[in-house]
C-alpha atoms as one frame of an Amber mdcrd trajectory, in Angstrom:
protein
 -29.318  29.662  20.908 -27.297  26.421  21.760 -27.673  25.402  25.465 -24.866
  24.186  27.727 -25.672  20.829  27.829 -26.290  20.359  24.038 -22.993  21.509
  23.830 -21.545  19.453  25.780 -23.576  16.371  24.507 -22.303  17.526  20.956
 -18.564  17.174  21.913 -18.784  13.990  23.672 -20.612  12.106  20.998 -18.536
   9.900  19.238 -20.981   8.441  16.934 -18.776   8.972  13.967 -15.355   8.147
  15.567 -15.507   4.554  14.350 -15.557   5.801  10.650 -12.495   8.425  10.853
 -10.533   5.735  12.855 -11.130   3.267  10.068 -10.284   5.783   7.316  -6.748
   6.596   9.511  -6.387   3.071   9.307  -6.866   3.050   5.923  -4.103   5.495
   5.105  -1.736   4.248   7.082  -2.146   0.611   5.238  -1.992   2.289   2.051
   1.110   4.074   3.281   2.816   1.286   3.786   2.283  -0.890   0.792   3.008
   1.720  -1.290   6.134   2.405   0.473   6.887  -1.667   0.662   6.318  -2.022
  -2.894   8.418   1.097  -3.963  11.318  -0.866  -1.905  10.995  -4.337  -3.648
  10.324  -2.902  -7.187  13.939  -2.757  -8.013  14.543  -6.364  -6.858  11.115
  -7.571  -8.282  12.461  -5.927 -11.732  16.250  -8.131 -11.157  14.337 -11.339
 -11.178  12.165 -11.056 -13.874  14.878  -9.696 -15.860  17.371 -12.917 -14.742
  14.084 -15.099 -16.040  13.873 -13.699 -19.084  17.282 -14.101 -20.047  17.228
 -17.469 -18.551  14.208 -18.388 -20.625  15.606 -16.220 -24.043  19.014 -18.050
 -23.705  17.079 -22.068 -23.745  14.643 -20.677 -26.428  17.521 -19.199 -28.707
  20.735 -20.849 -27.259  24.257 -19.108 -28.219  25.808 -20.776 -31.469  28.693
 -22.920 -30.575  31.927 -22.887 -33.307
């Protein structure tokens, strides 16, 4: 049977705090560049689009009458 004071040694170890606060951390990071990217993605797609056009129209310029 489990003894007062082991029991209360067992809930104020915090031996593995340092790995569960790093894994929150972690998350939360990955939370937010995922949410950061999600945000820029249609912008990041408008400029490589405009550079591609820009570089198709000097590659294959328009005819001229």
């Amino acid at each position: 049977m489990i003894t007062r004071n082991k029991l209360i040694s067992f809930f104020k170890d915090e031996s593995g705090a340092t790995a569960i606060e790093y894994g929150l951390i972690a998350a939360l990071v990955s939370v937010a560049a995922i949410g950061a990217l999600g945000l820029m993605g249609d912008s990041l797609e408008a400029i490589f689009t405009n550079v591609s056009n820009t570089l198709d129209t000097a590659v294959n310029p328009p005819a001229t009458e």
